[in-house]
Structures are given as C-alpha cells and as structure tokens.
N, C-alpha and C positions, 0 to 999 in steps of 0.2 A: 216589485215583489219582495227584494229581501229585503225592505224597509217596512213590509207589509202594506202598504197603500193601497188603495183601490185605484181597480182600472177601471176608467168612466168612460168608451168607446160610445160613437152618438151614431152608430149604426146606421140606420137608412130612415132614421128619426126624420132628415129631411128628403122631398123628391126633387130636389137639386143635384143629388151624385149621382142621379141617373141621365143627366142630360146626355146626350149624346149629341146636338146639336152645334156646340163649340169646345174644345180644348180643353181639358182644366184635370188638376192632379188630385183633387179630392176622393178621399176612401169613407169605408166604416169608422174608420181610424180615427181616421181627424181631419180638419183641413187640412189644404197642399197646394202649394203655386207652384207653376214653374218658372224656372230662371230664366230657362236658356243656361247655351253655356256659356257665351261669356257674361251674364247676369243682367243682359239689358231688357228681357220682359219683366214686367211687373205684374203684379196681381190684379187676373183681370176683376171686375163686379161681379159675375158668377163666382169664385175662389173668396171674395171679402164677403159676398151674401153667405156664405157656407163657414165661414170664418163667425161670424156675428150666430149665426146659429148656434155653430159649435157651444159659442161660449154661455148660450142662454140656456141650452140644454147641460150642458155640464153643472152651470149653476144649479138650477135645478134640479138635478140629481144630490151635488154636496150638500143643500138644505134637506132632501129625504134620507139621507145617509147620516145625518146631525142630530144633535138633541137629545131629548132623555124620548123618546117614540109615546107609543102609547100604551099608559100604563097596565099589567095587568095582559098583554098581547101574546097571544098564541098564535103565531106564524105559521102556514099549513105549507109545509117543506116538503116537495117530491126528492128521494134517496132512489135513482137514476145509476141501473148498472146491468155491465157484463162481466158475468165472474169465467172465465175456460173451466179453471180446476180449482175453485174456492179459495184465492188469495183474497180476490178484490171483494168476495162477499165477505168474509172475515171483518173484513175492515169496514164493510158497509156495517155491520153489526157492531163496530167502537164507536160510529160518526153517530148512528143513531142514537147512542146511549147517550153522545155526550149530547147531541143537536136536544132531545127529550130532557135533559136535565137541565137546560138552558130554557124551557116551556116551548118546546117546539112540538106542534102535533105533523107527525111524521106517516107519508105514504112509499112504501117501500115499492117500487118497479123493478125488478127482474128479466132484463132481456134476454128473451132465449135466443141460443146457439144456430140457430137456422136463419138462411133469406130466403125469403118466399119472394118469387116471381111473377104478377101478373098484370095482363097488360100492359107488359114490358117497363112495368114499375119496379123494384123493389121493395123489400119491405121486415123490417122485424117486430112487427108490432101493430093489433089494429087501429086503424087510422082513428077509434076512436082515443086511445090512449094522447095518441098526438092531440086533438082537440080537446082533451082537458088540461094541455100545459099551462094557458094564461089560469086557470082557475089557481095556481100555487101562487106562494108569495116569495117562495125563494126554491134552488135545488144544488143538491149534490149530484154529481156524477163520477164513475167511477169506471176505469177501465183500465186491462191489462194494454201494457204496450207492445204493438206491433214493429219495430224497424224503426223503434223512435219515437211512432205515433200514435194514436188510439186504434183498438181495433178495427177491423171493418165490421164488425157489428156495429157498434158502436157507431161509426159515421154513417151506415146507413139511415139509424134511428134520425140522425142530422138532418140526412136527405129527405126524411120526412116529412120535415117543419118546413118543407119550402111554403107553403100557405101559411103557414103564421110568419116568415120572414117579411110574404107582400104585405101581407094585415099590420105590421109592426105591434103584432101582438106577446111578443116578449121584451120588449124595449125596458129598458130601466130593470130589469130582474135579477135581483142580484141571485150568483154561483159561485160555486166552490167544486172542488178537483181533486179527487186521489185516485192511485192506480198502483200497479206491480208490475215489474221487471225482474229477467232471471238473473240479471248481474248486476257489481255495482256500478257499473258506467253504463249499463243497457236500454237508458232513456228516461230515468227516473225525472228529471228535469227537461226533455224536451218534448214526451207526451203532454205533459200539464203546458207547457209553449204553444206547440203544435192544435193544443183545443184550444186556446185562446181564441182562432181563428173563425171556429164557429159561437162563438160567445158574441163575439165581436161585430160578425153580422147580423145578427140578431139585436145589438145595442144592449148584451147584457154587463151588468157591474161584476167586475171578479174579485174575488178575494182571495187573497190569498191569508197564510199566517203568518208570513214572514217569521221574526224569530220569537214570535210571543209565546211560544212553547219554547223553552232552554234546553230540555231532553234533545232538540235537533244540533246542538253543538256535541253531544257525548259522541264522544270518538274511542271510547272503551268497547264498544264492543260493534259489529255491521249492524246497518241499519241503510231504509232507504229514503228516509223521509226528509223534503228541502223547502224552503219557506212558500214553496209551490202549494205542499200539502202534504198527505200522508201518504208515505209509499212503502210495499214490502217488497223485500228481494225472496222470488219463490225460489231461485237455483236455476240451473243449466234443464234438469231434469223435472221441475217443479215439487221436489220432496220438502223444500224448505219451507214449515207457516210461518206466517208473521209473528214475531219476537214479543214479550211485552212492552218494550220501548215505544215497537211500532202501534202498538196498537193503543197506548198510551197519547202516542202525539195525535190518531185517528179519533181519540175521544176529546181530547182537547180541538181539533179544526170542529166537529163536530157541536159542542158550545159554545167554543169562542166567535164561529161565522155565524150561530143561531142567532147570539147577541149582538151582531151588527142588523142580520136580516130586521130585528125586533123595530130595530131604529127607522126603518122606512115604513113603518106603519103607522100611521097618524092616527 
C-alpha cells in the first residue's frame, strides 16, 4: 500500500479452499502450507494445487491490470457509501469529480442509516441494489470509522453479497477506499486494513494511492489522508469538514484509481 501496488487476493476463484476433507492452510489470501513445528511436513498436492492456481490467477489479473486498456473507455464505477453526518459524503463528492474527470461514468449509492430486519436477515439496502454489483467495472467505497473499523452499516451491505461471494461474481473488481475518523489516530489507517478483508473474499484488486498524491506528505497543517486513500478528521464532536487538502487528495484517488480501473478493460 505505501508503495502504492495492487493487491491481487485470488479469493474463492478456486473451490479447493473449501475443502474440508483434509488439512491445508490456504485462504482468499493466498496459498499456505503447513510446517509443522518443527518444519518436517511439507506441502501437501491440495496446498501446491492451490499454489499453481494462485499463480495463474494472479497472472491474469497483472496482464488486465497492464497496457494502455481500451482506448476511449468509459468505466461504469459504483461510488458506495455511508456518510453519519456528511464527512464521507463530502468526499464522495471529490472522488466523483476526480473518478469523471478521468472519463469514468459514475453511479452514486447512498446507504441509509437504518437495518432493516427480516426473516431474520439483515439488511440496508434492497437486495436489488446488491444484484447489480457485477454489472460495475470498478467501486469506491466509503465509510466512517467505527472502533477502528468500517461501520456497521457499512458491513452489513457486505453481509449482503453473500450470493455474489458463492457466485464469484465480483472476482477480479478492482476497489478503492476513503472514510473519516474523529481523531488523528482514530483509525484512519486501519478501517481502510480492516475492509480489506471483505475485498479479499470476494477476490477483489485494491488500490490503493500510495504516495502518488505529495499533498499526503504535507505535515503543515492536520489532515487525514494515508496512502490507503482519502480520509477526513470530522473531530471528537464532528464540527470539523474536510480541509481542502483533504478533499484535494479525494479528487486525485478519485482519477488516479479511475485510470488504473480504465486498464482492465479491453
């Protein structure tokens, strides 16, 4: 992430992590052997089958992620958010500016503030919204942080995708990430971690911006934005808006991850 890299996670791309029938350390992550502790197993054929995967898939992903894409391409970017008290929509409105001025046609989602309960489901959002996620090419999501971590708004929408997670219908999709904390150690950096985790099972690519915006080194004045993405400090009380720094570096993630998204369209 502060190299800016993409993360290429091969999610449940294969149905070997779900074996349950023998032993083996593989995740969404990546492959995974076990040792043992004193290092004398080796990696069984389930762990080097999944091993060999990893790697075909990954390729795969860096050749869509490469090149000059296709020329002239208009990426249709869902902008995926919970604002409490208009921080994170702030900033959804800098990511938009910049993601459109990079030629992105942009659908704005708004999650409201309520779970709705039924049939002892949860829910913020109708379940149609969730079935048109594969139709995007790429999304922002944006959330205030709770204790660290994304709302519970916010993860419930997650909870939703459980059927596009069995479908491996977001596999390869590349995302991006901003949010707001009321302080400057309040989680700025480990809500944007912390969602990784749903990205991850899902097999999406993250982006982050590493330090290809400079304005994230200015230590003149607070700010909360980390090569994670764009982030505002709202305050203890939330009176604070976003800065124009911040909402500077929110327009630059905004273009900057449009123009990668562009590249995986052929």
């Amino acid at each position: 992430t502060h190299h800016g890299m993409l993360f290429v996670p091969m999610g449940y791309s294969t149905q070997d992590i779900l074996n349950l029938d023998e032993m083996h350390g593989s995740s969404p992550y990546g492959a995974h052997a076990f040792a043992g502790p004193d290092g004398s197993r080796q990696p069984s054929a389930l762990e080097k089958k999944i091993a060999t995967h990893q790697g075909a898939h990954c390729a795969a992903m860096f050749k869509k992620f490469t090149g000059a894409g296709c020329a002239g391409a208009k990426p249709k970017i869902a902008i995926i958010f919970f604002s409490a008290y208009g921080h994170v929509k702030t900033l959804s409105e800098s990511v938009k500016k910049g993601a459109e001025s990079s030629g992105a046609e942009i659908t704005v989602i708004e999650l409201p503030g309520k779970i709705t309960t039924a049939d002892g489901k949860n829910s913020v959002v109708d379940q149609s919204v969730i079935e048109s996620l594969p139709n995007y090419d790429g999304f922002f999501f944006g959330s205030p942080t709770r204790f660290g971590m994304m709302s519970s708004i916010m993860k419930t929408f997650f909870d939703q995708t459980a059927g596009l997670w069995m479908a491996g219908k977001l596999v390869g999709k590349p995302v991006s990430f901003f949010t707001s904390t009321g302080t400057q150690g309040g989680g700025t950096e480990t809500t944007a971690m912390t969602a990784l985790t749903q990205f991850t099972h899902h097999g999406m690519v993250h982006i982050p911006i590493g330090y290809t915006c400079q304005d994230i080194l200015d230590n003149s004045s607070m700010h909360g934005c980390s090569p994670w993405g764009a982030s505002t400090l709202a305050g203890a009380d939330g009176s604070r808006q976003p800065s124009e720094l911040e909402l500077k570096v929110a327009t630059h993630q905004g273009a900057y991850v449009t123009n990668l998204m562009k590249k995986s369209l052929k």
